[in-house]
C-alpha positions as CSV (number, residue, x, y, z in Angstrom):
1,X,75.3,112.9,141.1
2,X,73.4,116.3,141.7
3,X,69.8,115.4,141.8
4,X,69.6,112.7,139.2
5,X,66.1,112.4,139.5
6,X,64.6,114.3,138.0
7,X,66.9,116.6,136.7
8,X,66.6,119.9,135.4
9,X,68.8,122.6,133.8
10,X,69.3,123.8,130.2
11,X,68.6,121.5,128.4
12,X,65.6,120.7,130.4
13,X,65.9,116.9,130.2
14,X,64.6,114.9,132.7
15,X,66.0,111.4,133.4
16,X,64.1,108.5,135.3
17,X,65.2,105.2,136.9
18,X,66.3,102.1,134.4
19,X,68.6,99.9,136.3
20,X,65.3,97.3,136.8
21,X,65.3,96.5,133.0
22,X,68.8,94.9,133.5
23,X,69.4,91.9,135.6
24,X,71.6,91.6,138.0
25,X,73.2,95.0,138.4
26,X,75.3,95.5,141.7
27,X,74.4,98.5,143.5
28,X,77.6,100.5,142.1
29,X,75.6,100.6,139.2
30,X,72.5,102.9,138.5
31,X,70.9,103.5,134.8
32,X,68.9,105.9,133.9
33,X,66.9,107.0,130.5
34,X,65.0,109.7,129.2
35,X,62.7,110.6,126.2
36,X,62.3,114.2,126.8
37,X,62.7,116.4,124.1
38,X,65.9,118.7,123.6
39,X,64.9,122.1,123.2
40,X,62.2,121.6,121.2
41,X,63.4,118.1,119.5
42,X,62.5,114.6,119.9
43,X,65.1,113.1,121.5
44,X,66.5,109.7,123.7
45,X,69.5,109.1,125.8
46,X,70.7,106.5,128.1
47,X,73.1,107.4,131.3
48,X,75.2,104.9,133.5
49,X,76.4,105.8,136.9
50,X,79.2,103.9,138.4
51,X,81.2,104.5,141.8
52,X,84.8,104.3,140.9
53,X,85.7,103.6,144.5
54,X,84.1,100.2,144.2
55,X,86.1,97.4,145.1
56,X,83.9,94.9,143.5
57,X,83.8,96.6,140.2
58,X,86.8,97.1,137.7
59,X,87.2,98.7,134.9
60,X,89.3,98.6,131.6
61,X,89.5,99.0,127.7
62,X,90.1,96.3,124.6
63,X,91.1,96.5,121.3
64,X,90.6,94.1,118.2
65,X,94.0,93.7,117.9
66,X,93.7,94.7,113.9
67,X,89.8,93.9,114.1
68,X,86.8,95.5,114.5
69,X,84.0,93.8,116.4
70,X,80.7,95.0,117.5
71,X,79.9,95.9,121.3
72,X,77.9,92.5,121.3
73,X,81.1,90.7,120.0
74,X,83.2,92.2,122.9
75,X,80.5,91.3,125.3
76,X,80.8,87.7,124.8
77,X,84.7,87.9,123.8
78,X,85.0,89.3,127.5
79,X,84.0,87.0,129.9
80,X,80.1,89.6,129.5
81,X,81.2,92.6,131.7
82,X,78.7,94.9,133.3
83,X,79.0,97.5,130.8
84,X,80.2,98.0,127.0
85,X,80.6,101.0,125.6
86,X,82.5,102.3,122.2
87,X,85.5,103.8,122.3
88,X,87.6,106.0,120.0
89,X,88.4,106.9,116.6
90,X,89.8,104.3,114.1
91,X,90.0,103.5,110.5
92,X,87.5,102.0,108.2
93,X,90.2,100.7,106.2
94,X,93.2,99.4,108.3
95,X,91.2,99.1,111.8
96,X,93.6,101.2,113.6
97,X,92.8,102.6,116.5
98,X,93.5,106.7,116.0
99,X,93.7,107.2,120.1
100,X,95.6,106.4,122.8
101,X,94.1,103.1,124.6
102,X,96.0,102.0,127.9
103,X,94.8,98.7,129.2
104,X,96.8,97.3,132.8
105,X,98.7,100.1,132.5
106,X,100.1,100.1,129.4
107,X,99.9,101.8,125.6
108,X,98.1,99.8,123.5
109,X,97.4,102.2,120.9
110,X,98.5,105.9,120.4
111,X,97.3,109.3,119.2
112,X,97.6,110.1,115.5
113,X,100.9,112.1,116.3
114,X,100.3,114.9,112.8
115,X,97.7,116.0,110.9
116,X,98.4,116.8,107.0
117,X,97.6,120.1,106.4
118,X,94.7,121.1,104.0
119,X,96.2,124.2,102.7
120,X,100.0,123.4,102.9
121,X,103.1,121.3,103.4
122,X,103.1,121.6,107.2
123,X,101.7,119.4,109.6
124,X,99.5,119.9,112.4
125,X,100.3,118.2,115.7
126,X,97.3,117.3,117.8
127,X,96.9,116.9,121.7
128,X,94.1,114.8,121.5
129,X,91.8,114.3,124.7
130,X,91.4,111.3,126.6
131,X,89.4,109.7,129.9
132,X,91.5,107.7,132.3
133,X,91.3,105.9,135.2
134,X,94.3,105.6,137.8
135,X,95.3,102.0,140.4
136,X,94.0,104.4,142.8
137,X,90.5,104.5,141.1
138,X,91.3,108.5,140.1
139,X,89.4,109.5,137.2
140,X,91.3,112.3,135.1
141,X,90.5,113.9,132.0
142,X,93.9,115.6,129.6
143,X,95.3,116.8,126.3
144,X,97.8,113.7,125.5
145,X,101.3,113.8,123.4
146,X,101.9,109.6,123.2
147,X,105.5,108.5,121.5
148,X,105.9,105.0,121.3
149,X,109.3,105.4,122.8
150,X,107.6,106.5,126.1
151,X,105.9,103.6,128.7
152,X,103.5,106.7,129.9
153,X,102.1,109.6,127.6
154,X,102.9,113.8,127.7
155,X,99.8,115.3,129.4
156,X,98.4,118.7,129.4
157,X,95.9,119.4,132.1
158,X,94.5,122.7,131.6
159,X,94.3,123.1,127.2
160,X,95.6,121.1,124.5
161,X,98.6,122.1,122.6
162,X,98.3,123.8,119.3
163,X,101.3,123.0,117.2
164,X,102.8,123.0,113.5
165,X,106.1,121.5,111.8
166,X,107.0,120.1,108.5
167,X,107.7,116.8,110.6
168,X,105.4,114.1,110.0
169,X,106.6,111.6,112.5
170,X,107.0,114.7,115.5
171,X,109.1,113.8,119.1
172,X,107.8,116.0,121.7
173,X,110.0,118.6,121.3
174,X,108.4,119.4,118.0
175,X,105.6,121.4,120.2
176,X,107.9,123.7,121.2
177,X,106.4,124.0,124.0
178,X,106.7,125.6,127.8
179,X,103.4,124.5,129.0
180,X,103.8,122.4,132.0
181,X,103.0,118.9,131.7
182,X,102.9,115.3,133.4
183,X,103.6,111.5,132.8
184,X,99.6,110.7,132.6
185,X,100.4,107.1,134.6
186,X,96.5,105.8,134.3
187,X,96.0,102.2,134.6
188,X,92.9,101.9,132.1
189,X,92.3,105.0,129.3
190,X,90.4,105.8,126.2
191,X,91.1,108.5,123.5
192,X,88.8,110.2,122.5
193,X,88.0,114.0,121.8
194,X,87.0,116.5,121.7
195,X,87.0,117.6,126.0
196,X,83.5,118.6,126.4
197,X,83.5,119.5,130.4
198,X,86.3,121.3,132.5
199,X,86.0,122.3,135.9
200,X,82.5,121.6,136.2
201,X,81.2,123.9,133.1
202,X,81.1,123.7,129.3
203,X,84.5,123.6,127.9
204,X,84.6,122.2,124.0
205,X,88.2,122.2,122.3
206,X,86.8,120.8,118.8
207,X,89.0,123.1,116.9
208,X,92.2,122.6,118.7
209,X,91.7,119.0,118.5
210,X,90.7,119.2,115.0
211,X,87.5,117.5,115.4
212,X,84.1,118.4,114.1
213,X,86.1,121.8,113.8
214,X,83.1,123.1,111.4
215,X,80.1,121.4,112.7
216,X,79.4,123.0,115.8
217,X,75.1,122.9,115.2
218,X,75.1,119.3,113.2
219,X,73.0,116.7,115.7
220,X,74.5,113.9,115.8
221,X,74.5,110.1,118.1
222,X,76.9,110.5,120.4
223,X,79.0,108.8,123.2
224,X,80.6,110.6,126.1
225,X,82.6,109.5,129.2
226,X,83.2,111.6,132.2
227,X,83.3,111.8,136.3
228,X,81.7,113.6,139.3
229,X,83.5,115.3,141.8
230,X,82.0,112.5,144.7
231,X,84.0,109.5,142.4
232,X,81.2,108.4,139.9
233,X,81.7,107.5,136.4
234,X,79.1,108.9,134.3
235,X,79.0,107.3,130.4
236,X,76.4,109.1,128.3
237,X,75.1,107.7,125.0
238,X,72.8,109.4,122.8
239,X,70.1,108.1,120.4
240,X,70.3,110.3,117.0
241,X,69.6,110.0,113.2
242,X,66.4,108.6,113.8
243,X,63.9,111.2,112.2
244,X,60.5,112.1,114.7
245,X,61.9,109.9,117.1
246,X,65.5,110.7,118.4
247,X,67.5,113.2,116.0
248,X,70.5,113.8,118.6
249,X,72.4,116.1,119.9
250,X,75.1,118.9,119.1
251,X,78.6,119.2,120.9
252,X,77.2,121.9,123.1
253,X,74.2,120.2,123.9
254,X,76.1,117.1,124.8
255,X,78.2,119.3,127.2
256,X,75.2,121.3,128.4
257,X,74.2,117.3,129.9
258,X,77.3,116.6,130.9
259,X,77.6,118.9,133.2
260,X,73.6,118.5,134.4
261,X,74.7,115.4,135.6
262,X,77.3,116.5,137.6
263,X,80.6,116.3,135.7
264,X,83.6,118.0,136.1
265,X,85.5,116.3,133.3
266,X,84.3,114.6,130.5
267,X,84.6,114.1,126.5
268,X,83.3,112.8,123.7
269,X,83.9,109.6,121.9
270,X,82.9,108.3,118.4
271,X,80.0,109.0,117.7
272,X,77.4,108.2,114.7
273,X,76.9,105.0,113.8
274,X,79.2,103.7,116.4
275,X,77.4,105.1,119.5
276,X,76.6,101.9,121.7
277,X,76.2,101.0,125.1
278,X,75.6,97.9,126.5
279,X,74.2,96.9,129.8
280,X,74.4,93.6,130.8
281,X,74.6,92.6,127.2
282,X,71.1,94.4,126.5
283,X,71.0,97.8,123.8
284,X,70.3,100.8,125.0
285,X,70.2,103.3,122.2
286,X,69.6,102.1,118.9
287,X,72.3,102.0,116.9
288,X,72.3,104.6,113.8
289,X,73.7,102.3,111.4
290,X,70.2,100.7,110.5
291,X,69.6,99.2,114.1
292,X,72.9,97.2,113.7
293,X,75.5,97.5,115.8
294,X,78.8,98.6,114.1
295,X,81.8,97.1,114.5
296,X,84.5,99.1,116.4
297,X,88.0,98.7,117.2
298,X,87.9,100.0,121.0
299,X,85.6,99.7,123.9
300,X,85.5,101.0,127.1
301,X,84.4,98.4,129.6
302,X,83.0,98.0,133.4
303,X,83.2,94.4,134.3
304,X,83.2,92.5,137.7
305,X,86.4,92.2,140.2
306,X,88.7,89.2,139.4
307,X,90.4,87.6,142.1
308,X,94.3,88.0,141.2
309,X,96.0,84.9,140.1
310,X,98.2,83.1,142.3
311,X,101.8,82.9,141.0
């Protein structure tokens, strides 16, 4: 990380040393938080560094399997791993997940392959973003096309893919596309959206993700995942919605940090009253939905190194 402490830039936030308020932490590990304000505004974050190149360490992602459970749920439901944060979109009503998940290497949920169209019949067809981390402990950051046909999902490395049809179920030649692409072959991944950081600078496709197209100055909680270019994972969550105390932050803003802290890839996750992390089991943030945790239907989790079962 470039100079985590303290850390100037932009946004002018500076961050100090946390890890000491959670037991236990293996060196991989660092925390850090800050109370600065955010040009001008009160404001509260929390940031987790983790080397990816650790052998000790592992990480992954779980669903509810048709449930939603809250960050403190999956801690306990998960043999309490080092770190829980929230993961993608879903539905209040059905508890679908609306991103791609990949857990031991395989699809556990997809992208929401068409968007309805406000103003006509047609259909939009998203290239949502998500994080991912490879066996070799790569971290990546694309644009994803998932059919459930396919073991691995279509993925863009440079933009997303803007799209339209009139199909609502699309195959991947519906994008019509000559863009060159790969099989994204992670072994854990969360969906998310939209990219925040490419390349090391700001880089926000909100509107061709069709998310928060319109609300590029609304402050908001938010959770982001990314990684440095020395192998570090950086998760981000920030404290908002709390009036005089912690009202947020906007995408840009978000990004602006991101890349403060050394990323060269990163994105956002849900945010709102989902935003969570936990360390060691212990809130960071506090939560927007009344200081409850909300229950989610992914979370993105670093947890200790299993032995590997004997067959």
């Amino acid at each position: 990380m470039l100079g985590l402490l303290p850390l100037w830039g932009l946004t002018q936030v500076r961050w100090i040393k946390a890890s000491n308020e959670f037991d236990s932490l293996p060196k991989a590990i660092r925390v850090f938080k800050t109370s600065d304000s955010l040009n001008g505004r009160p404001f509260k974050a929390w940031c987790a560094e983790v080397r990816l190149k650790d052998k000790h360490i592992d990480f992954t992602a779980q669903t509810g399997a048709g449930s939603c459970y809250t960050p403190s749920e999956y801690y306990s439901r998960e043999e309490q791993p080092y770190i829980v944060v929230n993961g993608g979109y879903f539905s209040f009503q059905t508890h679908q997940n609306l991103n791609v998940i990949i857990r031991d290497g395989k699809m556990v949920a997809y992208n929401i392959p068409a968007l309805k169209s406000l103003y006509s019949d047609s259909f939009y067809y998203a290239t949502r973003s998500a994080f991912g981390i490879s066996k070799k402990r790569l971290a990546d950051v694309a644009w994803l096309f998932t059919d459930t046909a396919k073991r691995w999902p279509y993925a863009f490395q440079t933009h997303p893919i803007i799209a339209k049809g009139s199909n609502p179920d699309p195959s991947f030649s519906d994008l019509h596309t000559i863009e060159q692409w790969n099989w994204w072959k992670m072994n854990t991944a969360i969906g998310g959206g939209p990219v925040l950081v490419q390349e090391g600078a700001v880089f926000i496709t909100n509107k061709e993700e069709q998310l928060y197209a319109f609300e590029n100055d609304d402050r908001h909680p938010r959770t982001a995942i990314g990684y440095t270019r020395n192998h570090r994972l950086i998760i981000l969550v920030i404290q908002g919605r709390s009036p005089g105390l912690a009202e947020g932050a906007t995408l840009e803003e978000e990004a602006r940090i991101l890349v403060e802290l050394g990323c060269v890839e990163a994105i956002n996750l849900d945010g709102g009253g989902s935003s969570c992390m936990l360390i060691n089991g212990k809130e960071t943030i506090q939560p927007a939905d009344g200081g409850k945790q909300r229950p989610v239907a992914s979370v993105f989790m670093v947890t200790r190194k299993l032995p590997k079962k004997r067959k």
